[in-house]
C-alpha positions, 0 to 999 in steps of 0.5 A, a space after each residue: 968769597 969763602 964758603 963759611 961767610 958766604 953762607 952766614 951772609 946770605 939772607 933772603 932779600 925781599 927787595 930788588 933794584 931794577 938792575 938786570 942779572 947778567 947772561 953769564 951769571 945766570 949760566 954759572 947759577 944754572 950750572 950748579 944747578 945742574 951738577 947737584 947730586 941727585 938720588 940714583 943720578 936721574 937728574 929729574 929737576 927742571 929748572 926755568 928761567 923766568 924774565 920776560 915781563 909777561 911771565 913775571 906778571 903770571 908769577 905775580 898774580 900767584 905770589 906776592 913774593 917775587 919782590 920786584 926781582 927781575 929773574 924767577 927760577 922755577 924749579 921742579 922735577 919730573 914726578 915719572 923720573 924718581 927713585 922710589 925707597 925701600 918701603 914705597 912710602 917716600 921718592 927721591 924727587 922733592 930731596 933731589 929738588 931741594 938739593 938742586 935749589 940749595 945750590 942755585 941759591 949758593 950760586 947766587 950768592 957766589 956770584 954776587 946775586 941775592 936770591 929768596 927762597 919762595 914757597 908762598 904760592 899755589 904750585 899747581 895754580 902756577 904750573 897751569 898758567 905757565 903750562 908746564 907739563 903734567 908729570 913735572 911737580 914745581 918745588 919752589 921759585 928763586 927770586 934772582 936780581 940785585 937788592 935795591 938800596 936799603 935792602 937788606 937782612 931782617 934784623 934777628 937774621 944772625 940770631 942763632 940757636 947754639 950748635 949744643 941746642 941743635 945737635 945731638 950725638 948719639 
């Protein structure tokens, strides 16, 4: 799919079929995750791969929000492998994060998978029940699977404001 249509039609699903993700695209969502660019290249993100029902299960008693998807990606990144900036006030590892979850979930969406954005959780809650490590901080969840029947964007999804209202050249 070309790079512009892919990122006006991709939208958040909210409801999955019980179809599974196959092996190989979960590896190509995997990859460019892996290659995102990050500050100073420190490649802190941690990525995992959620299926096993027990796991899922864990996830769900956290967030309402997993939709029935058969994969959850976790992403987080290692709070000791950052690039502090100038001024000491901000690092580089919620950025790098994001730059990372952006391109898994453009991926996805490459790869014909839907996949939504998932913020509706307590992080450390989550990263205590899974037992993930102390000095890894978890950005977000990737519902990964394929939308069921009638699922599909919400109804203002191509409502957009207009480029003059949100860029400003100065």
């Amino acid at each position: 799919m070309e790079f512009k249509e892919l990122v006006k039609n991709r939208y958040s699903c909210k409801k999955y079929s019980g179809k599974k993700v196959e092996a190989e695209k979960i590896t190509a969502i995997l990859e460019a995750g892996r290659v995102a660019p990050t500050a100073k290249n420190l490649q802190e993100q941690k990525i995992y791969v959620v299926q096993s029902e027990e796991n899922l299960a864990k996830i769900d008693s956290v967030s309402p929000c997993r939709y029935g998807a058969p994969v959850m990606l976790v992403v987080a990144f290692d709070k000791n492998n950052v690039f502090t900036y100038p001024g000491g006030k901000r690092d580089s590892g919620i950025e790098d994060a994001t730059i990372v979850a952006t391109h898994l979930m453009l991926a996805a969406a490459n790869e014909g998978v839907d996949s939504c954005w998932i913020n509706f959780f307590d992080p450390d809650k989550l990263k205590e029940i899974l037992g993930l490590p102390e000095n890894e901080e978890i950005l977000m969840l990737l519902d990964l699977g394929y939308a069921a029947e009638g699922a599909g964007p919400l109804a203002n999804h191509s409502n957009r404001k207009s480029l003059e209202e949100q860029v400003k050249y100065i």
